[in-house]
C-alpha positions as CSV (number, residue, x, y, z in Angstrom):
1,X,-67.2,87.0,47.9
2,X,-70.4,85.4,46.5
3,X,-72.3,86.4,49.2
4,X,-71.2,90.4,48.9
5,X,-72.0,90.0,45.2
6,X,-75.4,88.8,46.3
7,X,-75.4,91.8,48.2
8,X,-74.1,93.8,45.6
9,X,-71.4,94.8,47.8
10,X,-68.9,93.4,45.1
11,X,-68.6,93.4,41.3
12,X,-69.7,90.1,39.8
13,X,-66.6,90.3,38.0
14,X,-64.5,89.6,40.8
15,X,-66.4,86.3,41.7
16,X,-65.7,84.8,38.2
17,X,-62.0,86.2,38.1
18,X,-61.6,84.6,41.4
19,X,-63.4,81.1,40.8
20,X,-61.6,81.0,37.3
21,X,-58.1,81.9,39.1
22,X,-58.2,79.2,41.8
23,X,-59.5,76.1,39.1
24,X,-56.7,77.3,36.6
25,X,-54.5,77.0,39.4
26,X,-55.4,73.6,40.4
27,X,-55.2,73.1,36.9
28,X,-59.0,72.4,36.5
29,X,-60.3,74.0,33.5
30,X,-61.9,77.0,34.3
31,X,-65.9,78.3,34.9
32,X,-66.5,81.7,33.1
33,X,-63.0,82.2,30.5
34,X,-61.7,84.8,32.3
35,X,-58.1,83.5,32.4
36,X,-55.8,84.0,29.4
37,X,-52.5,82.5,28.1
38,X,-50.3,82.9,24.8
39,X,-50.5,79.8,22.6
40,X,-47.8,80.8,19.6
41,X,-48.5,84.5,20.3
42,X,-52.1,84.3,20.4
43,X,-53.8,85.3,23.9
44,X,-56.4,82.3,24.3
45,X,-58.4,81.2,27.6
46,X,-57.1,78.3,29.5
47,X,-59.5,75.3,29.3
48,X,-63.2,76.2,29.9
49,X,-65.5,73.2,31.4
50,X,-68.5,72.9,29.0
51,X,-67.2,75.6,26.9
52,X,-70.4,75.3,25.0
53,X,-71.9,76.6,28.0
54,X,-69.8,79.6,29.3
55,X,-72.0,82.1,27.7
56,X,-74.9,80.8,29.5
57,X,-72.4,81.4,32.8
58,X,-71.3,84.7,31.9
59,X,-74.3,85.8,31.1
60,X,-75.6,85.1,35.2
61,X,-73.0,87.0,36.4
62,X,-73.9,89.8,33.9
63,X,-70.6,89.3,32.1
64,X,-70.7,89.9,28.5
65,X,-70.0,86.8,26.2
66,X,-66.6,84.9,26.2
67,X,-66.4,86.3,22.3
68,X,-66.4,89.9,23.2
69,X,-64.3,89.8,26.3
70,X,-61.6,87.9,24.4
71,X,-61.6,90.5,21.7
72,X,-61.2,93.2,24.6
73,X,-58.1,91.0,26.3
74,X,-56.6,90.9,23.2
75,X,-57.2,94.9,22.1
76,X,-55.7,95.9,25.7
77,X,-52.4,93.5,25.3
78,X,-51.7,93.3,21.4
79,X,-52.4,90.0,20.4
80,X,-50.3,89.2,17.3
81,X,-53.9,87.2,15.7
């Protein structure tokens, strides 16, 4: 996948999804925030490694901040915040 988003044979959105859903799974925190949970009805991102980094992250894969995309999660699913 990373090399097809090289290529730009593949969103870079996928790549993040992907390396976020496989750390969150092995219950690593994750790179880029993509992955979301409910925390007292509240969607927040599972742990983030250097969260005061991420932006820097996103922003090489062309994703827009962690900030924006969590305000998009929680337009599409209702968040109760």
């Amino acid at each position: 996948l990373e090399q097809a988003v090289a290529a730009g044979e593949a969103p870079s959105e996928q790549l993040a999804h992907l390396a976020d859903r496989v750390q969150v799974n092995a219950d690593q925190p994750q790179l880029y925030g993509t992955q979301m949970h409910l925390i007292d009805n509240h969607i927040m991102p599972w742990p983030i490694i250097n969260p005061e980094e991420v932006d820097q992250r996103r922003a090489l894969l062309g994703l827009n901040t962690l900030e924006e995309y969590l305000a998009d999660v929680r337009r599409s699913y209702g968040d109760i915040s």
